[in-house]
Backbone as a ProteinNet text record, in pm:
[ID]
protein_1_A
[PRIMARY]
XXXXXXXXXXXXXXXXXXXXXXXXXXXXXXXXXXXXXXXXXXXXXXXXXXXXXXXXXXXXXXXXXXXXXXXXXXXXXXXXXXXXXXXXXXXXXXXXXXXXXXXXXXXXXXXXXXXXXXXXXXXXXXXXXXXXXXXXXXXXXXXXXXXXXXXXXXXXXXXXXXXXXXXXXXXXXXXXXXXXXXXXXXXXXXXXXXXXXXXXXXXXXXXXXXXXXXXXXXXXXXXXXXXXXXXXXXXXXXXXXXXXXXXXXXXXXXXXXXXXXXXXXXXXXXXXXXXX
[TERTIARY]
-1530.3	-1469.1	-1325.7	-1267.7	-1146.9	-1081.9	-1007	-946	-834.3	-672.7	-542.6	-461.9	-405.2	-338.2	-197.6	-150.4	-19.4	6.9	178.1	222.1	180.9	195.4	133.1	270.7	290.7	428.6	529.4	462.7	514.5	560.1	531.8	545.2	653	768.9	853	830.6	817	791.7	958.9	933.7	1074.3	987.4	1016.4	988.4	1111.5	1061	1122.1	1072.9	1147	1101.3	1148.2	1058.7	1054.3	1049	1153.2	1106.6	1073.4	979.8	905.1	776.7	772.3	649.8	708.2	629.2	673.3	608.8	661.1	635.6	664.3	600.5	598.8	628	776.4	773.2	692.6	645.8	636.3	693.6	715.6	764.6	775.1	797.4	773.7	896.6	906.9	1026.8	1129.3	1120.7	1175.2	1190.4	1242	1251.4	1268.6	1224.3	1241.6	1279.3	1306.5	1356.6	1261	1258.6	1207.7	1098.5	1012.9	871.9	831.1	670	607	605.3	667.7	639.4	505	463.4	301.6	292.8	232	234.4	126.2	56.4	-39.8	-128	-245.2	-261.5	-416	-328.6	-461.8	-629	-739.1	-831.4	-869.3	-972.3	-1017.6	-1083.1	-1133.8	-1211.7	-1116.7	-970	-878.3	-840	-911	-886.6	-870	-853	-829.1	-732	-737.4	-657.9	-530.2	-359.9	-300.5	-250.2	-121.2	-40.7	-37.4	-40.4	-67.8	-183.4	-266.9	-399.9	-327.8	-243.2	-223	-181.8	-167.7	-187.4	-311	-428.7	-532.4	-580.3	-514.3	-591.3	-561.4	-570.4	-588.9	-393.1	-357.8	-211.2	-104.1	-207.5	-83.7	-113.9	-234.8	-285.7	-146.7	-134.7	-8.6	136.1	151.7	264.4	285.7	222.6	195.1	181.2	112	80	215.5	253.8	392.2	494.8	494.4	599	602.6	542.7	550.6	575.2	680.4	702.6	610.2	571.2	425.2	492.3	486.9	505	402.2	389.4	250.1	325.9	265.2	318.2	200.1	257.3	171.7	175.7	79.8	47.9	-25.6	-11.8	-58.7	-247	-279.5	-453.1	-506.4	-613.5	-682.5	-726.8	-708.3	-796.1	-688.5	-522.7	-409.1	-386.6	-384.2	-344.4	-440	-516.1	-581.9	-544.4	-612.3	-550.9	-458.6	-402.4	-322.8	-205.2	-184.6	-138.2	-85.4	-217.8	-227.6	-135.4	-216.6	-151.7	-33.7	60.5	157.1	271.4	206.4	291.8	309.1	177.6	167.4	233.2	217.5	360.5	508.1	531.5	666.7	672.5	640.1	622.6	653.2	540.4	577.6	685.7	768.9	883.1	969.6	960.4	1026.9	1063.9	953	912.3	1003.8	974.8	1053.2	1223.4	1274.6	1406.3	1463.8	1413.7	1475.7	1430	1376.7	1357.5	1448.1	1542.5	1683.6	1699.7	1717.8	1766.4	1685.2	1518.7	1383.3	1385.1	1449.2	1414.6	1305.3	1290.2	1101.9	1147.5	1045.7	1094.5	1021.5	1101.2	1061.6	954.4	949.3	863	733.4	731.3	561.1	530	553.6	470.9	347.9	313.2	138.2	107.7	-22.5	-63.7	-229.6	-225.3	-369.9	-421.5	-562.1	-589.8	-729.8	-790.3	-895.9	-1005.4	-1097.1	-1164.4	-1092.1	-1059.6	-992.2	-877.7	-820.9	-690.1	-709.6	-848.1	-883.7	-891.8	-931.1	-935.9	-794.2	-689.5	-569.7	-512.3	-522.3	-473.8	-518.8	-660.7	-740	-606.1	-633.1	-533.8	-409.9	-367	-232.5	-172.5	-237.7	-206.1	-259.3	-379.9	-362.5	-241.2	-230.3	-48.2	21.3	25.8	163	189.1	53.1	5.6	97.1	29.6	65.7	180.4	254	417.9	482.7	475	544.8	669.4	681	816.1	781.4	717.5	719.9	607	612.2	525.2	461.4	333.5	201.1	167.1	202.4	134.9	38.4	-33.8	-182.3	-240.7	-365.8	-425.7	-516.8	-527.7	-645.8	-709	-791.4	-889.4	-1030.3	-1029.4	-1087.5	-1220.7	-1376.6	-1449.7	-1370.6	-1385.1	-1280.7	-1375.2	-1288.6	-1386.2	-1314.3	-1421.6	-1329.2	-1415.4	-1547.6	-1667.5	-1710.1	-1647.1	-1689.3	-1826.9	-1884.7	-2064	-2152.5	-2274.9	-2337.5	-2373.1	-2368	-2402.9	-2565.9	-2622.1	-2745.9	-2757.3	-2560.9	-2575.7	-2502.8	-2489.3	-2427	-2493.9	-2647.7	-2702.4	-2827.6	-2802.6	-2921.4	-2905.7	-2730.5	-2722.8	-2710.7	-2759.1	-2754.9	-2668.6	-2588	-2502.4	-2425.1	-2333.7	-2278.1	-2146.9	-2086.1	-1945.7	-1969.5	-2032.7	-1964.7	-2126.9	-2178.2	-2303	-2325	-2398.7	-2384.5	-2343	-2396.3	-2325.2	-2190.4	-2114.4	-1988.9	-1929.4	-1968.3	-1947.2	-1911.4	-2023	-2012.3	-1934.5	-1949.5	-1834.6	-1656.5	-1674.1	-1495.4	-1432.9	-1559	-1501.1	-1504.2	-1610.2	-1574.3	-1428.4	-1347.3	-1237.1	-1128.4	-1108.5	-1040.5	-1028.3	-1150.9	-1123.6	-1172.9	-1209.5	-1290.8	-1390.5	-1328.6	-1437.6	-1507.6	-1387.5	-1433.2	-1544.4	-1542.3	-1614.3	-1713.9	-1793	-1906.4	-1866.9	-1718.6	-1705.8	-1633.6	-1604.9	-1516.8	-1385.4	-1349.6	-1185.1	-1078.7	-964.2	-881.8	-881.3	-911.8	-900.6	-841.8	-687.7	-577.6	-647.7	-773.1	-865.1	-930.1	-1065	-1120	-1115.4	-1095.6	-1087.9	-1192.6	-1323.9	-1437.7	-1420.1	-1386.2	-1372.7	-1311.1	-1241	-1163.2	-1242.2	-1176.9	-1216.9	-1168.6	-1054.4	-962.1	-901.4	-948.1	-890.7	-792.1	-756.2	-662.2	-564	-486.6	-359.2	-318.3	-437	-420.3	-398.3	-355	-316.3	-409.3	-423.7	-545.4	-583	-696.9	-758.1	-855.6	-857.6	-914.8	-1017.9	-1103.2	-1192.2	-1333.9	-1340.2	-1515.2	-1554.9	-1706.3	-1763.4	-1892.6	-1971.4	-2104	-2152.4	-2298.5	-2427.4	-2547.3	-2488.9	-2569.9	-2475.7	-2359.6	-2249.5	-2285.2	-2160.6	-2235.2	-2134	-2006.4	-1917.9	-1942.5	-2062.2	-2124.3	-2119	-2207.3	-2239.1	-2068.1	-2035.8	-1880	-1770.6	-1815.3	-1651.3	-1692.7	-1859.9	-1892.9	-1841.8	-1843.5	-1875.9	-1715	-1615.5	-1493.3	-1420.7	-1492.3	-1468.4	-1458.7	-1641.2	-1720.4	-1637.6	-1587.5	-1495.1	-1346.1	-1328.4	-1200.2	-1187.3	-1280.1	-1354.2	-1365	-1431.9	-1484.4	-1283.1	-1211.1	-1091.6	-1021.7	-1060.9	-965	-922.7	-917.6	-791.6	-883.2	-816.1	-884.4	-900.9	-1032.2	-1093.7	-1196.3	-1197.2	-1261.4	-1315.1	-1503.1	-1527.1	-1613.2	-1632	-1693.5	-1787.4	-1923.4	-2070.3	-2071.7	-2080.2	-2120.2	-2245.2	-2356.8	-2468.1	-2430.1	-2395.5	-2374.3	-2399.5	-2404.2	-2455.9	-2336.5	-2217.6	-2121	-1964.1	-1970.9	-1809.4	-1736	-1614.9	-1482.4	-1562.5	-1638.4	-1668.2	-1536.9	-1466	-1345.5	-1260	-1285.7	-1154.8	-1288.8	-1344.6	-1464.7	-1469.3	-1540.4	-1583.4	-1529.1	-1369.1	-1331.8	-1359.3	-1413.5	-1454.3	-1576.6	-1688.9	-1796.4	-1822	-1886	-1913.6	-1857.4	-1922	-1911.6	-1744.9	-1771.5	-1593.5	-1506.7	-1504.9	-1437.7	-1433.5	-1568.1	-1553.2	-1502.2	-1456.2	-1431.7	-1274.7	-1234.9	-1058.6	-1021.4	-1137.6	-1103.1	-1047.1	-1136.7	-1161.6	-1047	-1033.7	-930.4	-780.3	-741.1	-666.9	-603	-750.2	-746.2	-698.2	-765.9	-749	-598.5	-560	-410.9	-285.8	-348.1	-271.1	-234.4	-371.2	-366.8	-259.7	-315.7	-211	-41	-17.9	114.3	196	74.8	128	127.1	63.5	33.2	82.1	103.8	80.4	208.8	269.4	429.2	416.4	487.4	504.1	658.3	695.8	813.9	853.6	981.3	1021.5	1093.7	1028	1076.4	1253.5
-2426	-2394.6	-2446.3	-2526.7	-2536.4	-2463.3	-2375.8	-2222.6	-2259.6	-2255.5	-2257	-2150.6	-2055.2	-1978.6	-1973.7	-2096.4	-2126	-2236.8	-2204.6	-2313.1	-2449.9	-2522.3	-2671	-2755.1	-2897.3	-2933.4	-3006.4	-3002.6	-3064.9	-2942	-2840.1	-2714.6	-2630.2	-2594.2	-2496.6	-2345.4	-2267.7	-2143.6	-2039.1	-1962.4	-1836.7	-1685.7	-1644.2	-1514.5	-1362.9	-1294.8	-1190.3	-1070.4	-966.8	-846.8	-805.5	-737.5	-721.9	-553.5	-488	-354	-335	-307.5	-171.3	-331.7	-428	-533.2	-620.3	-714.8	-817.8	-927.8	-1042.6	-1123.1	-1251.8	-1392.3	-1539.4	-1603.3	-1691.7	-1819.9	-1906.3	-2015.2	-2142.2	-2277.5	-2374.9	-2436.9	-2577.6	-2706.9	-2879.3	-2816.7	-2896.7	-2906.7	-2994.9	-3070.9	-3117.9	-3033.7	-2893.6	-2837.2	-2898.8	-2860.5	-2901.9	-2858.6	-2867.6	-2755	-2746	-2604.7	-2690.2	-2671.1	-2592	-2606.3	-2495.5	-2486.8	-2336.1	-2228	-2115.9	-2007.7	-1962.8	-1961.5	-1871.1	-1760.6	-1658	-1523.8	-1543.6	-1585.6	-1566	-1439.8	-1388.7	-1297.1	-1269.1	-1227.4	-1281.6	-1220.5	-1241.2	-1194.4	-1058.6	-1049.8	-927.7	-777.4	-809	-707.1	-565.2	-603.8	-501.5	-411	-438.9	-345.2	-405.4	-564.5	-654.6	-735.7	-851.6	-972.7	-970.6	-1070.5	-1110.5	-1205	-1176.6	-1280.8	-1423.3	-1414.5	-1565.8	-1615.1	-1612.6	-1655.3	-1733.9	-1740.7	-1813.6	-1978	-1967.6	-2092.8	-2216.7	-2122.9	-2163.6	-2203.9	-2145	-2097	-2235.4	-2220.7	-2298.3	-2318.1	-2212.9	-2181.9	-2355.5	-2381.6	-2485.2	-2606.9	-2630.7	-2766.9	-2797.5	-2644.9	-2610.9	-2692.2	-2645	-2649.7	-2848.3	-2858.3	-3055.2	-3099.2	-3084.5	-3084.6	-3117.4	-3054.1	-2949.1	-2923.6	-2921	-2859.5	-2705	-2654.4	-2512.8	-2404.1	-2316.4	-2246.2	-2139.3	-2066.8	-1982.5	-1869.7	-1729.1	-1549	-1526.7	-1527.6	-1434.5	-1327.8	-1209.8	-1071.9	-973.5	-897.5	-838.6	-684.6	-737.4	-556.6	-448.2	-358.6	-248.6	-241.4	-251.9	-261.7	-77.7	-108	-19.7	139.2	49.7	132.6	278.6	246.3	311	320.4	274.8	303.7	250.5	322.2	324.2	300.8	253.4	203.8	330.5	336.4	209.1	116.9	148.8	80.5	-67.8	-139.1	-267.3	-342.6	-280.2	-279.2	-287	-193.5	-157.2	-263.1	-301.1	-326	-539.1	-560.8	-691.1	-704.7	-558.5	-600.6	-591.9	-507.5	-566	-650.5	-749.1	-860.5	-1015.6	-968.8	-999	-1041.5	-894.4	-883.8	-963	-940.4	-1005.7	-1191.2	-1202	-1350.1	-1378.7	-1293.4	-1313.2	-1310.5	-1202.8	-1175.9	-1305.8	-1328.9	-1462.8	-1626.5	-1614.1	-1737.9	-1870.4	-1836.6	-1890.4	-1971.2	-1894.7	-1900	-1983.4	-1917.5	-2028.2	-2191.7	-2172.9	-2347.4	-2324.3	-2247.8	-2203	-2210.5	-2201.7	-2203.7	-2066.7	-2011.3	-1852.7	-1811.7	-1951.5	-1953.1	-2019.1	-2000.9	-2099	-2001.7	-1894.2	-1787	-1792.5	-1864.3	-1828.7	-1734.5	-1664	-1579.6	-1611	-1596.6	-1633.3	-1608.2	-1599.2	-1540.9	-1576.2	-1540.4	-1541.6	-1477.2	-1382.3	-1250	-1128.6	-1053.8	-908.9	-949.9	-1065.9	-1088	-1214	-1236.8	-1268.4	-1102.4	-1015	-914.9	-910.2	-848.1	-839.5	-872.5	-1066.1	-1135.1	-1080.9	-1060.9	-1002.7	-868.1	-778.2	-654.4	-682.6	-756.7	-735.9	-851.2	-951	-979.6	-882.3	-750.8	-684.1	-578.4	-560.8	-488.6	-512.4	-663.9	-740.2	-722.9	-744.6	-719.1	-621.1	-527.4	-393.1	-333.3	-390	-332.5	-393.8	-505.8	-608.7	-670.3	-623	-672.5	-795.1	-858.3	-994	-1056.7	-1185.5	-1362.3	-1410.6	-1361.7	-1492.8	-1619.8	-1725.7	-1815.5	-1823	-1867.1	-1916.6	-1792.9	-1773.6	-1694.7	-1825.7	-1790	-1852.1	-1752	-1638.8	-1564.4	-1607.3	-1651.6	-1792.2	-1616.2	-1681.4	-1593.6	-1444.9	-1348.2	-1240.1	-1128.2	-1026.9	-941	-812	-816.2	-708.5	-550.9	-576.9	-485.8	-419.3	-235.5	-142.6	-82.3	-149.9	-122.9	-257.8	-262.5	-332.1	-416.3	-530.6	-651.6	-742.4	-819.8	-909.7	-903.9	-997	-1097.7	-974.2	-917.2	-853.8	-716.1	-705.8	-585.3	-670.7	-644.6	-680.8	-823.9	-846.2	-948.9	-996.7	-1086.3	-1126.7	-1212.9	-1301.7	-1399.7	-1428.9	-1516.9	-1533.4	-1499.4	-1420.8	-1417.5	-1286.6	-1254.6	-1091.2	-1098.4	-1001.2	-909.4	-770.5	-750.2	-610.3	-480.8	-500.4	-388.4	-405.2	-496.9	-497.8	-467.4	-548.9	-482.1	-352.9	-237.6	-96.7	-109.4	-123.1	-31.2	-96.3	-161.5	-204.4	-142.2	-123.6	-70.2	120.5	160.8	290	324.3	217.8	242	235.2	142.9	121.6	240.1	261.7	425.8	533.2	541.2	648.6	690.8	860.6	940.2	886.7	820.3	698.3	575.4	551.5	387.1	394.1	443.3	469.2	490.9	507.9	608.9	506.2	539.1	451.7	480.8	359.4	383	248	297.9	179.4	80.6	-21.5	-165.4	-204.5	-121.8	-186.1	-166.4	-67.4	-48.2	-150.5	-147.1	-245.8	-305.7	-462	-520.8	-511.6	-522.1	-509.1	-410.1	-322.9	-181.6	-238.4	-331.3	-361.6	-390.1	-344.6	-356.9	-404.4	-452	-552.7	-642	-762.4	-931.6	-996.9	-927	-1003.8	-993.1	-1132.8	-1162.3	-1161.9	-1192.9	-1228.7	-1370.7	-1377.3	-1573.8	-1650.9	-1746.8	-1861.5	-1847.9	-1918.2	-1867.8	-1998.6	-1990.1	-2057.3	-2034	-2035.9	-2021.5	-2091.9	-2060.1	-2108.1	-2020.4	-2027.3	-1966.9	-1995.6	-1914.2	-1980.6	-1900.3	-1959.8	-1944.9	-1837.2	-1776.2	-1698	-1604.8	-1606.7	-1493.2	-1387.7	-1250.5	-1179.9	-1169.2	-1241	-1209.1	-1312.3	-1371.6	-1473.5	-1377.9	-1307.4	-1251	-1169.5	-1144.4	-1054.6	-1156.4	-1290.6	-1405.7	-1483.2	-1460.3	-1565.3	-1469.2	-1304.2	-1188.1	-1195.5	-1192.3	-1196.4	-1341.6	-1444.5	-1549.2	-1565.7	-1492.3	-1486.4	-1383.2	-1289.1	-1191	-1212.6	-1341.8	-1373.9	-1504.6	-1539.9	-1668.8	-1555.6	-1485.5	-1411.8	-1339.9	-1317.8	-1258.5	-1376.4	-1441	-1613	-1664.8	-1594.1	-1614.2	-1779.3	-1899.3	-2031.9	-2026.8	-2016.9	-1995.5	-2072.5	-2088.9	-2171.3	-2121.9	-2166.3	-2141	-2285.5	-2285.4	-2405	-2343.9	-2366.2	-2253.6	-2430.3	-2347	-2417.1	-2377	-2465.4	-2399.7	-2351.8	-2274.6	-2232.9	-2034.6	-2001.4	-1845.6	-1819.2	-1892.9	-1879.8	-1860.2	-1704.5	-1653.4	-1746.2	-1759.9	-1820.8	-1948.9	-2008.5	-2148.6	-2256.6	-2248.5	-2383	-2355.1	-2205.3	-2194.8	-2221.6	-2144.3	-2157.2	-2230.3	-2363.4	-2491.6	-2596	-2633	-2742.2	-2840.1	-2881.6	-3050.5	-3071.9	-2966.3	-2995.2	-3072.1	-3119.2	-3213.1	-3104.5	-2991.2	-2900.2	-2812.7	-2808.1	-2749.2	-2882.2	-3021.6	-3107.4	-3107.6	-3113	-3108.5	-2993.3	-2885.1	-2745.5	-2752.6	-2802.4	-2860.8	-2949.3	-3033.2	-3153.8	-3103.2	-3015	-2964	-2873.1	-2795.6	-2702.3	-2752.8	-2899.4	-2969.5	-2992.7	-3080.4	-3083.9	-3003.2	-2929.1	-2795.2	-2724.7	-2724.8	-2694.4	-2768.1	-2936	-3018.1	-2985.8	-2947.5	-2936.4	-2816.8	-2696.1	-2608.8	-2583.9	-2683.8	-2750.5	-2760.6	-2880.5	-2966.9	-2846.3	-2766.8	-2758.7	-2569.4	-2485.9	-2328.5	-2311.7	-2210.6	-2193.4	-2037.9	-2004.9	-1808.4	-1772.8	-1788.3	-1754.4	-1591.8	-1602.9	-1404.4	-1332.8	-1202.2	-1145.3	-1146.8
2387.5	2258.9	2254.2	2116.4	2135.2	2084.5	2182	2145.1	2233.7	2112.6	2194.4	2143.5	2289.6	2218.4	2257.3	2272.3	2270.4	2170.3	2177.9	2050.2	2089.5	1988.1	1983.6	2040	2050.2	2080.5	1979.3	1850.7	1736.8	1687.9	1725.3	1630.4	1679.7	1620.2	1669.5	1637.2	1727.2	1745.4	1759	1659.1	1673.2	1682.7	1780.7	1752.8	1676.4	1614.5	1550.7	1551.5	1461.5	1498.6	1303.9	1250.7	1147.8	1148.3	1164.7	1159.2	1315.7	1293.5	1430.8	1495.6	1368.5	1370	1444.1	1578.4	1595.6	1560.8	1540.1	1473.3	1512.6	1437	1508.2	1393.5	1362.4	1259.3	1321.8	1287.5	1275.1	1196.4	1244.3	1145.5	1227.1	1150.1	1205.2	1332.4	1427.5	1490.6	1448.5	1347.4	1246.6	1121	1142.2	979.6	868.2	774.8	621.2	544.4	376.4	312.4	203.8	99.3	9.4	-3.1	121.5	164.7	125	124.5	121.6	210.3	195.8	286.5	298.6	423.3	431	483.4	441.9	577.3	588.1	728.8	769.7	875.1	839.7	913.6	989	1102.4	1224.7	1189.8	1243.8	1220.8	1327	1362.2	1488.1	1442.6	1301.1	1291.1	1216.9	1235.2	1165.9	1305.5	1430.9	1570	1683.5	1664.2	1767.9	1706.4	1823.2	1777.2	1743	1753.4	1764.5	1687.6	1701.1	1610.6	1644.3	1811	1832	1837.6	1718.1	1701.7	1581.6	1529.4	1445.1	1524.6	1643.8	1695.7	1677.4	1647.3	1667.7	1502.6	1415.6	1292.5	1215.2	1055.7	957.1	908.8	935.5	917.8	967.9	1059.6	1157.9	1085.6	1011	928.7	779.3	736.2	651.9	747.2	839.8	881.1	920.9	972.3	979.8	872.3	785.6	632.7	574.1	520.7	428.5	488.3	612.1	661.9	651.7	616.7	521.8	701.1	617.6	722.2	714.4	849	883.5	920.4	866.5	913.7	969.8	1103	1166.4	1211.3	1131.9	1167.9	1330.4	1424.7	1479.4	1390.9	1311.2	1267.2	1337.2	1309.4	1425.1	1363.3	1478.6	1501.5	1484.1	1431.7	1383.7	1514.4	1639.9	1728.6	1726.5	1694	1772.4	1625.3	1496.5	1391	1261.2	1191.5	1089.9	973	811.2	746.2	702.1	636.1	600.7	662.6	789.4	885.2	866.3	895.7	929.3	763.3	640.9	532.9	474.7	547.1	524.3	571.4	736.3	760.5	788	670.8	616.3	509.7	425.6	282.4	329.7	452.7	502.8	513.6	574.8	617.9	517.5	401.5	319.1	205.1	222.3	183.7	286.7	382.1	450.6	422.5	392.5	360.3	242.5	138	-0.1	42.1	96.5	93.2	222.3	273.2	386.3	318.6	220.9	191	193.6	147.3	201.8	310	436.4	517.6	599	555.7	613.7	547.3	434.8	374.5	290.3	290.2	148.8	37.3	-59	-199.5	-208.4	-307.7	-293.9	-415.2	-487.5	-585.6	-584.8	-405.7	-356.6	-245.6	-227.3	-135.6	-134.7	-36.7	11.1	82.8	81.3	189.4	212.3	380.5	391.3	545.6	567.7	713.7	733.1	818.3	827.6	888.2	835.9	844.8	865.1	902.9	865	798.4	841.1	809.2	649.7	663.9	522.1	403.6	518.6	418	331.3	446	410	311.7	274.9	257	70.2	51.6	-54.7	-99.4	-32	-35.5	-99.4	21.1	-16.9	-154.9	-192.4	-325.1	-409.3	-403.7	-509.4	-485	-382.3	-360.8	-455.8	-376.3	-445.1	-574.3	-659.7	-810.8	-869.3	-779.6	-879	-832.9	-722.6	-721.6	-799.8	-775.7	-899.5	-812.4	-662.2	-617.3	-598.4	-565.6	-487.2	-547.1	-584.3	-650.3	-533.2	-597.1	-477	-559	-487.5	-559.7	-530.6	-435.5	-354.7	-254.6	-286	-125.8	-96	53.8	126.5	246.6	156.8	237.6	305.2	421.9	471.7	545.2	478.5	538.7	553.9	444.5	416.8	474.4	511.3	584.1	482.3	352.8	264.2	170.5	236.3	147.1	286.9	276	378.8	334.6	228.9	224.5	266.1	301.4	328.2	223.3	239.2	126.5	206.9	96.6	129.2	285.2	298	399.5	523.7	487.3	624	653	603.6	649.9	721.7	885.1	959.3	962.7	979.3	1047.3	1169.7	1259.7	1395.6	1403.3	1321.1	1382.6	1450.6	1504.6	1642.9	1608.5	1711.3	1655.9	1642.8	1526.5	1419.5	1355	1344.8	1307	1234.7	1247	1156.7	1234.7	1349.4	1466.2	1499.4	1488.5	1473.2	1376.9	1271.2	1077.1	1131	1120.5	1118.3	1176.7	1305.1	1413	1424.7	1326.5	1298.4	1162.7	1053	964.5	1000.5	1055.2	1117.7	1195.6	1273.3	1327.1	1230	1155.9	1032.8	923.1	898.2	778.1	836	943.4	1008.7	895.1	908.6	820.4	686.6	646.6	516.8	484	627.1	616.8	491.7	503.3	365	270.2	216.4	97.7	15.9	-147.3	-206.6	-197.3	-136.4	-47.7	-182	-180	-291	-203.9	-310	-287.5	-199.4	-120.8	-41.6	77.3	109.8	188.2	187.5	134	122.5	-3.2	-20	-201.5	-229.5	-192.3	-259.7	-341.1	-348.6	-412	-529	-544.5	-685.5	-785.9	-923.3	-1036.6	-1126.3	-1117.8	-1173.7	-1131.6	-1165.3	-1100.2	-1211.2	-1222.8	-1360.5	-1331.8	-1268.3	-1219.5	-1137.1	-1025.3	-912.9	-868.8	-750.9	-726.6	-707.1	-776.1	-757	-555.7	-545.6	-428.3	-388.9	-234	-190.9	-80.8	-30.1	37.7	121.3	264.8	279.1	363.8	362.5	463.3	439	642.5	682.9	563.6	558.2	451.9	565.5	657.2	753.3	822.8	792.8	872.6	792.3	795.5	742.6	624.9	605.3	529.9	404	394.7	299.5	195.6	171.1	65.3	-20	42.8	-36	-44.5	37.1	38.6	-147.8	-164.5	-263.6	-407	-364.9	-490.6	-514.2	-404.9	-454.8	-522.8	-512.8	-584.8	-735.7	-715.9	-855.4	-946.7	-900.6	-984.9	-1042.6	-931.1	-965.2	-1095.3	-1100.5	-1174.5	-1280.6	-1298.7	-1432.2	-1506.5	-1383.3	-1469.3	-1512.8	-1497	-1572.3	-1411.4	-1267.8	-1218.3	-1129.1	-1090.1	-1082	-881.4	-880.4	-756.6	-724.1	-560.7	-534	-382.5	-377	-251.4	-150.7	-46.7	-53.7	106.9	59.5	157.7	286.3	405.2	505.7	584.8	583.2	718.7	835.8	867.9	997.9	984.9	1082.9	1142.8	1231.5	1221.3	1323.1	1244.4	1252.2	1181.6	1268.9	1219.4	1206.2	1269.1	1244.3	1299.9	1333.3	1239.4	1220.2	1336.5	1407.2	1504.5	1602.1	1668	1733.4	1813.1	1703.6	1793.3	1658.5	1684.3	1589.8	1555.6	1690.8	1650.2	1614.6	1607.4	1572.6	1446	1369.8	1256.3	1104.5	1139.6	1049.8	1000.6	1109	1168.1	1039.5	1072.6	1060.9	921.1	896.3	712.6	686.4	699.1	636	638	766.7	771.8	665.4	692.9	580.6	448.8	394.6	270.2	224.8	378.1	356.8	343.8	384.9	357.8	225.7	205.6	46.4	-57.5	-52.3	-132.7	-132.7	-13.9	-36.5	-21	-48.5	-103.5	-246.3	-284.5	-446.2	-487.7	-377.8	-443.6	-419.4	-314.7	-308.7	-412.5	-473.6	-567.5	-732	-709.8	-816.3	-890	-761.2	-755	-744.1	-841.3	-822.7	-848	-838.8	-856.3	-867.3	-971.7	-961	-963.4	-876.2	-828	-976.7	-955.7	-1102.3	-1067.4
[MASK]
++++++++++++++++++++++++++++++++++++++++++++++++++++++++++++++++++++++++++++++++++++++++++++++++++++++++++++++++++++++++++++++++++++++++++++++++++++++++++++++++++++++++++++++++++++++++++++++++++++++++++++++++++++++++++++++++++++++++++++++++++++++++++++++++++++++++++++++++++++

């Protein structure tokens, strides 16, 4: 598998401390100005995983790309702290992002946020946060394979796939809400639960056609499409969550980078959010 979980050598790495959170910039070793801020946030089910997984992730294609400077926050994991935890302490983070923009070289009116599986959930969440506090402008999400519906869907009841299954499903969203997992929990819980997509940030997305997060990555698209907001998903054959980190170079892997490239060339060029 090509799995790195150290910095790359084009890439300059700062570490920080945001609060009580610790945390990882990224950015060219050639800084830039001017560029997009991203908060990116790790995956692991909402009870695993690390900030320096953003080494590995979709986050660093941004940063070579764009230049765009990268927030990987370590939010506190589910096993030692339950939601709203992890939540909470991604909209710090966030904020964080907004109020240093400055100082990073970002434009404070191109805030991206994006992750991939729990931290695709997040990424869902916390632009409806963002929404409804009103403090802080998302331009772009990229909830890559989102891990965001604590009920069973098509694709994720009596799934076997590699990676993440349905026996994991349960037993990550059981650690996450405990007594809750089954119940209707707010959106900042799980977004599936949402009922209003109106005015959320254009969006980007893919995922396998056999994982189990197929069925809820395609329903949160489709909802966001129906509130006007301009979304996009793109289905890959595979049975293998987070494939693109996985096994990168595979054929499949390659097109999904490709794409994912693309796609946020466009919203480069194109996604602005200006701060109230």
């Amino acid at each position: 598998m090509a799995i790195r979980l150290w910095p790359q050598k084009d890439i300059r790495v700062r570490k920080i401390r945001i609060g009580r959170i610790p945390a990882l910039i990224l950015m060219p070793e050639v800084p830039r100005t001017n560029v997009p801020g991203v908060l990116w946030l790790h995956g692991g089910g909402y009870m695993t995983g690390m900030k320096e997984m953003v080494y590995m992730s979709r986050a660093v294609d941004l940063v070579r790309d764009h230049g765009a400077v990268v927030l990987s926050p370590g939010y506190r994991l589910s096993f030692m702290a339950p939601y709203p935890a992890a939540i909470e302490d991604c909209y710090q983070a966030l904020l964080y992002l907004k109020e240093h923009a400055g100082e990073l070289g970002i434009r404070d009116d191109q805030i991206m946020v994006g992750g991939e599986s729990a931290g695709g959930g997040l990424t869902a969440a916390l632009c409806m946060m963002a929404r409804d506090k009103g403090e802080v402008s998302i331009a772009f999400q990229m909830p890559l394979y989102p891990m965001i519906d604590n009920f069973d869907t098509e694709s994720s009841r009596d799934n076997h796939g590699r990676i993440w299954n349905t026996t994991r499903n349960h037993q990550a969203w059981a650690v996450y809400l405990r007594k809750d997992a089954k119940k209707e929990v707010s959106p900042y819980a799980a977004p599936a639960r949402q009922t209003d997509y109106r005015n959320l940030p254009p969006a980007y997305t893919f995922v396998g056609d056999g994982e189990p997060f197929y069925c809820e990555t395609l329903t949160y698209i489709d909802n966001l499409q129906k509130a006007g907001v301009s979304a996009k998903a793109d289905v890959y054959h595979t049975n293998m969550h987070a494939f693109d980190m996985m096994k990168s170079e595979d054929e499949t892997s390659r097109k999904a980078i490709a794409r994912f490239r693309e796609e946020c060339r466009y919203a480069v060029e194109h996604y602005f959010c200006p701060q109230k």
